[in-house]
C-alpha positions as CSV (number, residue, x, y, z in Angstrom):
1,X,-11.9,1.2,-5.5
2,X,-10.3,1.1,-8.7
3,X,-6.6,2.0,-6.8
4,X,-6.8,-1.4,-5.4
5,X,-7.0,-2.8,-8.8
6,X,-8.1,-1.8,-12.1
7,X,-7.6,-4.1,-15.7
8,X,-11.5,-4.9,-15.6
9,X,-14.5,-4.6,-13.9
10,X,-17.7,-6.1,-13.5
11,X,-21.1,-5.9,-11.6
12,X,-24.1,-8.1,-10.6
13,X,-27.0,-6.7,-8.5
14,X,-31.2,-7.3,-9.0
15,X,-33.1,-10.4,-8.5
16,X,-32.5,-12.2,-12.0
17,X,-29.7,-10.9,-12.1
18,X,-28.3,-8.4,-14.1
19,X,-24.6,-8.9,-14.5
20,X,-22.5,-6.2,-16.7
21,X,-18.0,-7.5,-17.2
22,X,-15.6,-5.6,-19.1
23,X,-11.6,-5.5,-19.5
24,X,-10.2,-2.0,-18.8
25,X,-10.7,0.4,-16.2
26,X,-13.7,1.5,-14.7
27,X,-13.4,5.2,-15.4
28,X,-13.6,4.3,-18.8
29,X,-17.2,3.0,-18.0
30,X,-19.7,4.6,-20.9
31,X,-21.6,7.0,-20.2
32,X,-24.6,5.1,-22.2
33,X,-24.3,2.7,-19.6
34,X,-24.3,4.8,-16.1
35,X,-27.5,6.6,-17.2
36,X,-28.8,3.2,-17.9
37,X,-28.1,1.6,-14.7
38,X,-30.9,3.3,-12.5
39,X,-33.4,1.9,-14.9
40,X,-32.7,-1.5,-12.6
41,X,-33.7,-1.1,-9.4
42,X,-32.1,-3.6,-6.7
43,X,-32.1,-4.0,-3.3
44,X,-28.3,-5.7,-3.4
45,X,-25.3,-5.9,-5.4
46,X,-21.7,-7.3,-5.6
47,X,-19.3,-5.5,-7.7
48,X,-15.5,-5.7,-8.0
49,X,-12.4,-4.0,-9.6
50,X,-9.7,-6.3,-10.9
51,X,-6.0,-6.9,-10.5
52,X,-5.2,-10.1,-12.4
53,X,-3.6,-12.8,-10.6
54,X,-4.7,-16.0,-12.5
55,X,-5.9,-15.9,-15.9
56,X,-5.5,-12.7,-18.7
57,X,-7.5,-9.6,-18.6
58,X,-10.2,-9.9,-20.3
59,X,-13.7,-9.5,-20.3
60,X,-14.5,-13.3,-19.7
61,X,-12.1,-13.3,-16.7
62,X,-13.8,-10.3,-15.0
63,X,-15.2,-9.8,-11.8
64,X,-17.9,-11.3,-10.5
65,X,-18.4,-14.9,-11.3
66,X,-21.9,-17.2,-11.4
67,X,-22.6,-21.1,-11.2
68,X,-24.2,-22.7,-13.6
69,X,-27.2,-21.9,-12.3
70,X,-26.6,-17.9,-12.4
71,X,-28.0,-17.9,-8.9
72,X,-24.5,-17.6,-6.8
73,X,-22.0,-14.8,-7.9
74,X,-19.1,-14.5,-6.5
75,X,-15.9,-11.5,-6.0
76,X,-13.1,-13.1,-4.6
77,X,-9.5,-11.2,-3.4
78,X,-6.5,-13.7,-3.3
79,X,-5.1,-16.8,-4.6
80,X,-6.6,-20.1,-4.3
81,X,-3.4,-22.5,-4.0
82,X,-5.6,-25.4,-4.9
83,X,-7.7,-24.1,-7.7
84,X,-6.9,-26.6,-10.2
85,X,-7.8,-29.4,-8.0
86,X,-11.1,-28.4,-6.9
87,X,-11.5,-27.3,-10.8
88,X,-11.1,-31.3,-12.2
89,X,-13.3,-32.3,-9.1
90,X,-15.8,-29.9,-10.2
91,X,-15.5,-30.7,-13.9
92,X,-16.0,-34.2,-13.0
93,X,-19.2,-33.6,-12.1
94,X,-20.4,-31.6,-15.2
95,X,-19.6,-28.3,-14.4
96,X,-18.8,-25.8,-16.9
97,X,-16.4,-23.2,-16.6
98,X,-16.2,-19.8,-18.1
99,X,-12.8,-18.1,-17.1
100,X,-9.3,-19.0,-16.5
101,X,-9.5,-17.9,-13.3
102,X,-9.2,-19.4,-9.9
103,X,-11.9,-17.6,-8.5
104,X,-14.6,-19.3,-10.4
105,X,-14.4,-22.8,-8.7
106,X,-15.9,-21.0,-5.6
107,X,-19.3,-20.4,-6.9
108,X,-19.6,-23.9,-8.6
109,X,-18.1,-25.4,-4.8
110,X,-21.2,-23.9,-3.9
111,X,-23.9,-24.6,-6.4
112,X,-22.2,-28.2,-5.4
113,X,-22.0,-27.7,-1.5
114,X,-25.6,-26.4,-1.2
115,X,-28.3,-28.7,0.1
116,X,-32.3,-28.5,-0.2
117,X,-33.3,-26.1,2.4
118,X,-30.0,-25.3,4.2
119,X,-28.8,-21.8,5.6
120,X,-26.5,-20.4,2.8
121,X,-24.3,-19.1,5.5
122,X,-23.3,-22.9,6.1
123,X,-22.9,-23.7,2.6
124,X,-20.3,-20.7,2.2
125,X,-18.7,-21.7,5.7
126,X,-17.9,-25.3,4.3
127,X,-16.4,-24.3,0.7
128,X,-14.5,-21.1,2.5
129,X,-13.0,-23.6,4.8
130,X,-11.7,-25.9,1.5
131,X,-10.0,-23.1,0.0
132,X,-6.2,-23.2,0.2
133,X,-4.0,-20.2,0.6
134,X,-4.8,-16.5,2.1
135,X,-8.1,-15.1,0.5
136,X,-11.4,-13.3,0.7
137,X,-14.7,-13.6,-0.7
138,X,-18.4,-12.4,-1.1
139,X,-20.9,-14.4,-2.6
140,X,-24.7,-12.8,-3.6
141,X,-27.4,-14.9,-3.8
142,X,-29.6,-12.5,-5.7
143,X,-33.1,-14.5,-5.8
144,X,-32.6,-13.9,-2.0
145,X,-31.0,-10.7,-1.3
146,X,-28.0,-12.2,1.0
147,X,-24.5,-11.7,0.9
148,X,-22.2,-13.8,2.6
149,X,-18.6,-13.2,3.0
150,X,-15.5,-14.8,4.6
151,X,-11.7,-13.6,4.9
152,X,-8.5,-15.3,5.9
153,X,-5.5,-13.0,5.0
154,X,-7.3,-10.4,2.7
155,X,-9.0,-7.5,4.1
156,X,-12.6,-7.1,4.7
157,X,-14.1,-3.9,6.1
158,X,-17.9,-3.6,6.5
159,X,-19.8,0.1,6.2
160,X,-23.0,0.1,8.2
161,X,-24.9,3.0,6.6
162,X,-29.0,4.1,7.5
163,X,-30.5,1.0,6.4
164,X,-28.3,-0.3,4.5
165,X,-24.9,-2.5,4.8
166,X,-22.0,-1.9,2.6
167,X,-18.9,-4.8,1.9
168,X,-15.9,-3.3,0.8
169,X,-11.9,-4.2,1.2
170,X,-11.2,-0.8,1.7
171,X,-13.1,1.8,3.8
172,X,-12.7,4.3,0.9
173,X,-15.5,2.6,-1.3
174,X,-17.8,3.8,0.7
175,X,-16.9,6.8,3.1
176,X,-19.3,8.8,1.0
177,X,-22.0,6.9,2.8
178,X,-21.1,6.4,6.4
179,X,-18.4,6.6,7.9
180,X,-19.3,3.5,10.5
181,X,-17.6,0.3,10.2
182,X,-17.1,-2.9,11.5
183,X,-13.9,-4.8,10.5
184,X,-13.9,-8.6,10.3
185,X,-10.6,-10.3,11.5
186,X,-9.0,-13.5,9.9
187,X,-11.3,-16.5,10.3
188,X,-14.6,-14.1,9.9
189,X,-17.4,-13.5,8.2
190,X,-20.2,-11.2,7.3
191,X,-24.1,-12.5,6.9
192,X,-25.7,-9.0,5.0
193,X,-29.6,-9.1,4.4
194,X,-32.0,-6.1,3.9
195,X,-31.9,-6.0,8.0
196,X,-29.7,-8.2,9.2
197,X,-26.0,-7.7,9.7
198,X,-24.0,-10.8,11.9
199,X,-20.2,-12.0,12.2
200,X,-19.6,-15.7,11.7
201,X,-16.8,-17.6,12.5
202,X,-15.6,-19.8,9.4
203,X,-14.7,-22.3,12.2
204,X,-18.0,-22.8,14.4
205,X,-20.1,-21.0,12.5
206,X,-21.1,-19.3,15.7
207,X,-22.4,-15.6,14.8
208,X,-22.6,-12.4,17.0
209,X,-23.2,-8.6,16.3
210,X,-20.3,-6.5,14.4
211,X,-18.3,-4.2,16.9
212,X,-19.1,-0.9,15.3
213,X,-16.7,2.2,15.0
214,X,-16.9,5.0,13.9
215,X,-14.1,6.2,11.5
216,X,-12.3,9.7,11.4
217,X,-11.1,10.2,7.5
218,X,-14.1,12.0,5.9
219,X,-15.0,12.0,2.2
220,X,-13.5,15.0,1.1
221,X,-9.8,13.6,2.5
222,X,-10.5,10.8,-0.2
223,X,-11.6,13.0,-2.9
224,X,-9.2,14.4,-5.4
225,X,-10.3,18.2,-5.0
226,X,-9.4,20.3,-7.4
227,X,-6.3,18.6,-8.4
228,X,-5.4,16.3,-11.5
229,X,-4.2,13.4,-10.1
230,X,-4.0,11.8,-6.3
231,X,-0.3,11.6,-7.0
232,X,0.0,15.5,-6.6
233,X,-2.4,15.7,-4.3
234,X,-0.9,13.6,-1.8
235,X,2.8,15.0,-2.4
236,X,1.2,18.6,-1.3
237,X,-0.9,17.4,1.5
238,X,3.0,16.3,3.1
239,X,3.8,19.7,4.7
240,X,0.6,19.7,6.7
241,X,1.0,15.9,7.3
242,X,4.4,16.6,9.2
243,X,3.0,19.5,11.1
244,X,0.3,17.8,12.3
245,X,2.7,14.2,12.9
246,X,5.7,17.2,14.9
247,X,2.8,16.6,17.8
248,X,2.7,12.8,17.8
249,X,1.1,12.0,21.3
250,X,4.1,11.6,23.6
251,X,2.5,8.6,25.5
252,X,2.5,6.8,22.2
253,X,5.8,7.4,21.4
254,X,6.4,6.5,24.5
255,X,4.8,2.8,24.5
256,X,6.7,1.8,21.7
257,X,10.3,3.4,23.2
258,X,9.5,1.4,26.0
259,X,9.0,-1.7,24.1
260,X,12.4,-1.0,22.4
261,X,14.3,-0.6,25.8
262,X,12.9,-4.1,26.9
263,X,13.4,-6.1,24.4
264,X,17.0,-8.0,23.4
265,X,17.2,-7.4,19.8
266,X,15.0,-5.1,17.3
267,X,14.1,-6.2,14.0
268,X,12.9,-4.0,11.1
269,X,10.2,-5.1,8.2
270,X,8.4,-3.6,5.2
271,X,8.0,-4.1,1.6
272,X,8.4,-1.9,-1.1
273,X,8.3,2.2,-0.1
274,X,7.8,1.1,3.5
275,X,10.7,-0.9,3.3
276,X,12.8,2.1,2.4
277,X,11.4,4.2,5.2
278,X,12.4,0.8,7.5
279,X,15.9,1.1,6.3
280,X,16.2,4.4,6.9
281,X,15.1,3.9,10.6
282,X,18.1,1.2,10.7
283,X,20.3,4.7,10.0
284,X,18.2,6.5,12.5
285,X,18.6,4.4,15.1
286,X,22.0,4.1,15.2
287,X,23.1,7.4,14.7
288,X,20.8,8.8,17.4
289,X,20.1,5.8,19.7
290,X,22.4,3.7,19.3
291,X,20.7,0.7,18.8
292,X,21.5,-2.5,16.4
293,X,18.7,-3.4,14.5
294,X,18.6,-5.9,11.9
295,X,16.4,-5.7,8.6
296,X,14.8,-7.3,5.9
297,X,11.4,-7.1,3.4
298,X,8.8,-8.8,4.1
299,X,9.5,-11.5,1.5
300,X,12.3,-12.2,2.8
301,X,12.3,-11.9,6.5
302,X,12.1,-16.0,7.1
303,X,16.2,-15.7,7.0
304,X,15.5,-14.0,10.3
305,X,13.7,-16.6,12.2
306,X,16.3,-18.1,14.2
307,X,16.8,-14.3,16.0
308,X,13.2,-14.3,17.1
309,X,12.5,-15.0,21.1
310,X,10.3,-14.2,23.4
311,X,12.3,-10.8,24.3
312,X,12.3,-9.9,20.5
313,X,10.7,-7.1,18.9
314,X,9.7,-7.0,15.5
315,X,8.7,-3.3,13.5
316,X,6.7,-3.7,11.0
317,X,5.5,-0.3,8.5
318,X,3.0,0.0,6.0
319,X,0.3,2.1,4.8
320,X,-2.3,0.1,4.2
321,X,-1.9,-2.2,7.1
322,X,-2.7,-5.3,5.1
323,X,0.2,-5.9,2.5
324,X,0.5,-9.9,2.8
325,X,3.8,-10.7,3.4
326,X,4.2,-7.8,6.0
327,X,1.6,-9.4,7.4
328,X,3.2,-12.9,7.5
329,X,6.7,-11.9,9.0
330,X,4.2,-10.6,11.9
331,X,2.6,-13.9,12.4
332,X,6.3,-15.1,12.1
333,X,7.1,-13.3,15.3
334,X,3.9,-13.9,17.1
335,X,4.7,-17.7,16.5
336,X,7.8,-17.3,18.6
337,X,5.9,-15.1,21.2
338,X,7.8,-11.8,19.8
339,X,6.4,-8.6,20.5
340,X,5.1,-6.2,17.6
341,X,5.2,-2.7,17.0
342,X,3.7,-1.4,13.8
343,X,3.4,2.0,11.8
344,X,0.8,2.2,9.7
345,X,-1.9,4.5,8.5
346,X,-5.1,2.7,8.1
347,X,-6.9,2.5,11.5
348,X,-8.5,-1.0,12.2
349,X,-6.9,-2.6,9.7
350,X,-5.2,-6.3,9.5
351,X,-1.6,-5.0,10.8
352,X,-3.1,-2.8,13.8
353,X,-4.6,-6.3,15.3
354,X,-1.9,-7.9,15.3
355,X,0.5,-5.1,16.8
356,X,1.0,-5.1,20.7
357,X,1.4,-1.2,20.0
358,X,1.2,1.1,17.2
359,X,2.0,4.6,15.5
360,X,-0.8,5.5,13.5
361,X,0.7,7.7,10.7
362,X,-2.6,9.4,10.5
363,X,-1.9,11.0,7.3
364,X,-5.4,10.8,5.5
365,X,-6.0,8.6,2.6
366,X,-3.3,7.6,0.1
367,X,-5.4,6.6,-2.8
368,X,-2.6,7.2,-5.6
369,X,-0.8,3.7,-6.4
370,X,2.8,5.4,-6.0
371,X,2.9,6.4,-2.2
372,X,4.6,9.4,-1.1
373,X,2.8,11.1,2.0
374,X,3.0,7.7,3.3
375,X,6.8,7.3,3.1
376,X,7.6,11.1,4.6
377,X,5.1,10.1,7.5
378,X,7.1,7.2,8.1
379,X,10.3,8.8,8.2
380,X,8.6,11.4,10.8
381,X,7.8,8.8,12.8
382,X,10.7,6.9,12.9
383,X,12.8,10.4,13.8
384,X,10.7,10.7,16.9
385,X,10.5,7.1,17.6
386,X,15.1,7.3,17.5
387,X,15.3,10.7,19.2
388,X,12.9,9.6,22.2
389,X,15.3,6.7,22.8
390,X,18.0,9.0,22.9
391,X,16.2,11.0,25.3
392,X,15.4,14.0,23.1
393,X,12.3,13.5,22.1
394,X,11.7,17.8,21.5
395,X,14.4,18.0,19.6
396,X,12.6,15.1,17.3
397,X,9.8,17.1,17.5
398,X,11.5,20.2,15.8
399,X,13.4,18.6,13.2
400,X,10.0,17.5,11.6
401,X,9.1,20.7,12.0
402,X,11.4,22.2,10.3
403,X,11.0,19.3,7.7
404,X,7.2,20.7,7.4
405,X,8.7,23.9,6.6
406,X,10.9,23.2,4.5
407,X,8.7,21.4,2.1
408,X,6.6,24.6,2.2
409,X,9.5,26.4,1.2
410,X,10.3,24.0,-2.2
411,X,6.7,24.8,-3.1
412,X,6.6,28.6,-2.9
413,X,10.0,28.9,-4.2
414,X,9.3,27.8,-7.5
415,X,11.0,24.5,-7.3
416,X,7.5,22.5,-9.0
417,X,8.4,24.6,-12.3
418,X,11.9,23.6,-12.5
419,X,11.3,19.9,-12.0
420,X,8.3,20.0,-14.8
421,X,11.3,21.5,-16.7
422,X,13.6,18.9,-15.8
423,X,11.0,16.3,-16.8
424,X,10.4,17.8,-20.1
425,X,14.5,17.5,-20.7
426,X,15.1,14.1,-19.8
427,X,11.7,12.8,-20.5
428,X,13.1,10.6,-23.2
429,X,15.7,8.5,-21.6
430,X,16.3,5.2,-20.9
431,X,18.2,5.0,-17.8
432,X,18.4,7.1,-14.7
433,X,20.8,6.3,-11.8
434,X,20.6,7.6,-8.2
435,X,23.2,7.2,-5.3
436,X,23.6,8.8,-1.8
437,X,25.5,7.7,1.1
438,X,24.6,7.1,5.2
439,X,20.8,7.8,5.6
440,X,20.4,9.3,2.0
441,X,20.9,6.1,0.4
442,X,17.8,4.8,1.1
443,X,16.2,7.8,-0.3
444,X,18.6,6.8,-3.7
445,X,16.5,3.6,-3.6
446,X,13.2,5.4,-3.0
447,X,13.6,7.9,-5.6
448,X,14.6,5.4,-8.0
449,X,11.7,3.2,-6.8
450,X,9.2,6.6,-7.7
451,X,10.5,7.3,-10.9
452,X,10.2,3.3,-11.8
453,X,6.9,3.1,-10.8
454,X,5.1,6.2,-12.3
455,X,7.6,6.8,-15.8
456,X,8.4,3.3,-16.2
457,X,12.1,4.5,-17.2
458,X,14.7,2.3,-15.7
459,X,16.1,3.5,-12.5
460,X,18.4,2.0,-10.0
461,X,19.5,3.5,-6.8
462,X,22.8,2.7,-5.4
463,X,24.9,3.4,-2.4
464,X,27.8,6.0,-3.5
465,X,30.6,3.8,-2.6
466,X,29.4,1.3,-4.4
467,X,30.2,2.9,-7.9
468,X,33.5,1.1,-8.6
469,X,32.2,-1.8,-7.6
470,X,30.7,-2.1,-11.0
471,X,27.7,0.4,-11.2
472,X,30.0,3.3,-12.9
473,X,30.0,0.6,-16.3
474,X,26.9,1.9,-16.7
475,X,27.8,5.3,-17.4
476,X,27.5,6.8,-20.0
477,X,27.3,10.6,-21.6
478,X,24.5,12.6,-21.1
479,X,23.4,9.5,-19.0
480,X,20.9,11.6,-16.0
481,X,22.5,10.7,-12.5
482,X,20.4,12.3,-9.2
483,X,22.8,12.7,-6.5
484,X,21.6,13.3,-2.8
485,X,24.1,15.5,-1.1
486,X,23.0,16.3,2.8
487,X,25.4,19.0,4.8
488,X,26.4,16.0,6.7
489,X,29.3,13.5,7.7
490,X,28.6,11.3,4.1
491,X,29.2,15.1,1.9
492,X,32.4,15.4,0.6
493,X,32.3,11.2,-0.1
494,X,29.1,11.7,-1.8
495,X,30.4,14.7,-3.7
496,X,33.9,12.3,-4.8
497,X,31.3,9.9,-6.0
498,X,29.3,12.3,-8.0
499,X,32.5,13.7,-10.0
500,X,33.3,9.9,-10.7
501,X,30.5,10.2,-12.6
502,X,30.5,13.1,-14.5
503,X,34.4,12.1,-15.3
504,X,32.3,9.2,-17.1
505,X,29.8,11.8,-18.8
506,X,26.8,11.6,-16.7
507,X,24.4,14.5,-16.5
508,X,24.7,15.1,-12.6
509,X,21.4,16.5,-10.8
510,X,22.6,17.6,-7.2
511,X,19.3,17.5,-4.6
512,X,21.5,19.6,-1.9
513,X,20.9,22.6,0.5
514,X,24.2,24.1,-1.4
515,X,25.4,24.1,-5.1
516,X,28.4,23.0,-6.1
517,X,30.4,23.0,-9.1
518,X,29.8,19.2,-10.2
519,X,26.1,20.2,-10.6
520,X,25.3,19.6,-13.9
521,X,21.7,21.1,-12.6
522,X,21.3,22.1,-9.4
523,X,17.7,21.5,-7.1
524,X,17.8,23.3,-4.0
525,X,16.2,21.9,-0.9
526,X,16.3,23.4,2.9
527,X,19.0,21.9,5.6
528,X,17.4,20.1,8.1
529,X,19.8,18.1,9.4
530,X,19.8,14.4,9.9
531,X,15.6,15.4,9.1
532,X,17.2,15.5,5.3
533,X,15.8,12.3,3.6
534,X,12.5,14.0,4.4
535,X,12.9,17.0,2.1
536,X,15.3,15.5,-0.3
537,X,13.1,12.6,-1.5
538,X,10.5,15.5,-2.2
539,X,12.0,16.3,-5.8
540,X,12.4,12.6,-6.8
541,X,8.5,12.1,-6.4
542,X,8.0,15.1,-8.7
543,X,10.0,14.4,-11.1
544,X,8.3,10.9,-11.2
545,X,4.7,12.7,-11.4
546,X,5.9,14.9,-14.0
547,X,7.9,12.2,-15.6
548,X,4.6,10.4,-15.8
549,X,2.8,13.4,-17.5
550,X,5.6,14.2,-20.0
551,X,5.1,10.2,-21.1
552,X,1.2,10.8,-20.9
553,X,0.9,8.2,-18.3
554,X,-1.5,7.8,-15.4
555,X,0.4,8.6,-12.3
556,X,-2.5,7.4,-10.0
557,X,-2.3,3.5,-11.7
558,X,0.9,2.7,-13.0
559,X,0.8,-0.7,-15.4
560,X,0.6,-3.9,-13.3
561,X,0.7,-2.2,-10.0
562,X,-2.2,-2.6,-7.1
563,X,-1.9,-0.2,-3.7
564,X,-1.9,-2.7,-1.7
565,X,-0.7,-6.2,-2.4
566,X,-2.5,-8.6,-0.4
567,X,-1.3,-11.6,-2.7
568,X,1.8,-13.5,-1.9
């Protein structure tokens, strides 16, 4: 789980128990210590990979945390808004406190909550129910085996293997082991004995038996193969991806057109590479459809609220299907009795509830923190989703087809090699700019938003028009400048805009089906037609990965970055 979060680690399991914490990652685990670990036998255990949200990383402030008493340890995924006031309640009453973190009121609440002889189910219930803000956690009770979890916001996914009962907040942590889940919805819990698996509702405390499903991604779609890093893994897998998403059902496609057609106004959210994908769609749908959209990231889509009615519809994309403030502009719109549409990857998951109808992207696992299969899934989607409403749904079809092909054209034509060249050569800079123009300029921002994430260089994508307007002051010589030039109405402005920089000295890369003199260097990709942010975004997320590996960084975990932010 340690793409979900990774600056430390810790785990508790065994009767006692025995509990091991450490800052870092968990792939830096010793070896000494993994061929020590069978020597204590358990029959449960609660471990948990960090990303720091209160408190510094360190090993003190690790994952998992214990009363007083060392009987009740708990994980915990979220904020808790009122942390400090349940903290000088609880150190009122003599409790000691180990960490700086929120999460460690939660097993003290307890340890305060519990009374002689009561079901620890309750005593979870009641202190779950006090906790302020969107969160998720599991507390072990070692001395008896249980583990008891509640979420409200932040995902919880439950394996059910042969004998045995897995807890997870992503189904990932344990495909190696079954591949049947059960997924708790906002408001639910999980009671998990040695043979006893029930949902309870944090509300009544009424339980029932998990629905149980069985899930289609298999192990070796989560593994890493033979390959370095998830990062390139996932950037090769988009070829077959967009083959296999050419032949998206069309009753599907269809549901959500028809959605579109009855509703008064279309609304578009996402947050960071979905919401680049979104605004492309906003390009897509115009140009093909013809239909006003209006758009904004999740974290800001309250400016919105005032367009949403009954006859509204609301998009929302994301890969994981539980990024938190996607998932509040949803509950936005179902407040004002909007419809939702929703593309997303991750079957079952927070998003797909919610949705009236989704487009599963279907694209296997994205385990590397930088998405990129993701993003070009979207984009495929949302082409078929804007041709069908223009009544052309095969023609869709084809230009993600030939989108597939073309990325298996960049690969056998050498085009990996030169990037890795390119990366070596500007591997030391300190600011890269991108522009493009009509439905390339959100692939400026995405490619920007790559090379950010997995080089940590600065990089800003702009809109080529907007260079005068103060982004050409940046300029300067030498100063790298990735230009996205499509055979399309937006060339010959784009082109204009990529002189203006070179009359400034920038080192102009041209991503373009055709060279052209301006090219400083010149990266061919295929002509595909309005399909082009699909194949031109292809050389950004290389020369991110190799950026990364020139700078010996870890493309799979950049610093300070989670998959899937399900914080606010």
């Amino acid at each position: 789980m340690e793409y979900r979060g990774y600056d430390s680690w810790g785990i508790a399991f065994g009767d006692e128990p025995t509990v091991f914490k450490k800052a870092g990652k968990i792939s830096e685990l010793p070896s000494a210590l993994v061929t020590q670990l069978p020597n204590y036998p358990a029959r449960a255990g609660l471990a948990h990979t960090r990303w720091a949200t209160h408190g510094g990383v360190s090993d003190k402030n690790a994952h998992p945390h214990l009363d007083c008493t060392g009987k009740i340890i708990v994980a915990h995924n979220g904020i808790i808004e009122n942390w400090e006031e349940l903290r000088n309640e609880l150190e009122g009453r003599d409790h000691e406190f180990r960490s700086e973190t929120d999460t460690e009121v939660v097993p003290h609440l307890i340890e305060s909550e519990l009374g002689e002889g009561e079901e620890l189910s309750e005593a979870v219930r009641r202190v779950f129910n006090r906790l302020g803000g969107l969160n998720a956690i599991a507390v072990y009770f070692p001395q008896e085996g249980e583990i008891i979890a509640f979420r409200n916001g932040s995902p919880l996914v439950i394996g059910v293997g042969d004998g045995e009962y897995f807890l997870a907040s992503d189904i990932p942590a344990f495909l190696p082991y079954t591949r049947k889940v059960s997924f708790l919805g906002d408001g639910e819990g999980i009671i998990l004995t040695r043979d006893t698996c029930l949902v309870i509702s944090a509300k009544s405390g009424r339980t029932r038996e998990p629905k149980v499903e069985e899930f289609a991604w298999g192990v070796e779609e989560a593994d890493k193969g033979n390959y370095s890093h998830y990062m390139i893994k996932e950037i090769k897998e988009q070829a077959q991806v967009l083959s296999h998403l050419a032949e998206y059902p069309k009753r599907d496609i269809d549901g959500v057109a028809k959605l579109i057609s009855e509703s008064s106004n279309i609304l578009l959210t996402a947050c960071g590479t979905a919401s680049n994908a979104a605004l492309a769609a906003t390009y897509l749908f115009i140009d093909l459809a013809k239909r006003h959209t209006n758009f904004a990231v999740g974290s800001e889509f309250g400016i919105l609220e005032s367009l949403l009615t009954e006859k509204s519809l609301l998009i929302a994309a994301s890969q994981s299907g539980e990024t938190m403030d996607t998932l509040e502009a949803v509950r936005l719109a179902k407040r004002h009795k909007s419809k939702v549409a929703a593309l997303v990857n991750v079957p079952g998951s927070s998003l797909t509830r919610l949705a009236d109808k989704t487009l599963l992207l279907d694209c296997g696992p994205e385990k590397a923190v930088v998405s990129t299969k993701a993003y070009t899934a979207k984009l495929a989607v949302f082409l078929l989703l804007a041709n069908q409403l223009a009544g052309k749904l095969e023609q869709g079809r084809g230009l993600v087809r030939r989108a597939a092909k073309g990325i298996e054209e960049i690969f056998k034509g050498g085009l990996e090699e030169e990037i890795r060249g390119l990366a070596r050569e500007v591997k030391e800079v300190e600011h890269i700019y991108v522009i493009g123009r009509g439905v390339n300029y959100p692939t400026a921002l995405e490619a920007a938003l790559k090379i950010k994430e997995a080089s940590y260089i600065h990089a800003e994508g702009f809109a080529g028009g907007e260079l005068k307007h103060g982004v050409i002051a940046l300029i300067e010589k030498e100063t790298p400048c990735l230009v996205f030039v499509a055979n399309d109405e937006a060339k010959a402005s784009i082109l204009s805009n990529a002189k203006e920089l070179k009359s400034r000295g920038g080192f102009i890369i041209g991503v373009s089906p055709e060279n052209n003199e301006i090219f400083d260097e010149w990266v061919e990709v295929p002509d595909v037609g309005i399909a082009s942010p699909i194949v031109n975004i292809l050389p950004a997320q290389l020369l991110a990965y190799y950026l990364a590996l020139e700078r010996r960084l870890d493309p799979d975990k950049p610093r300070n970055l989670a998959k899937s932010v399900t914080v606010k």
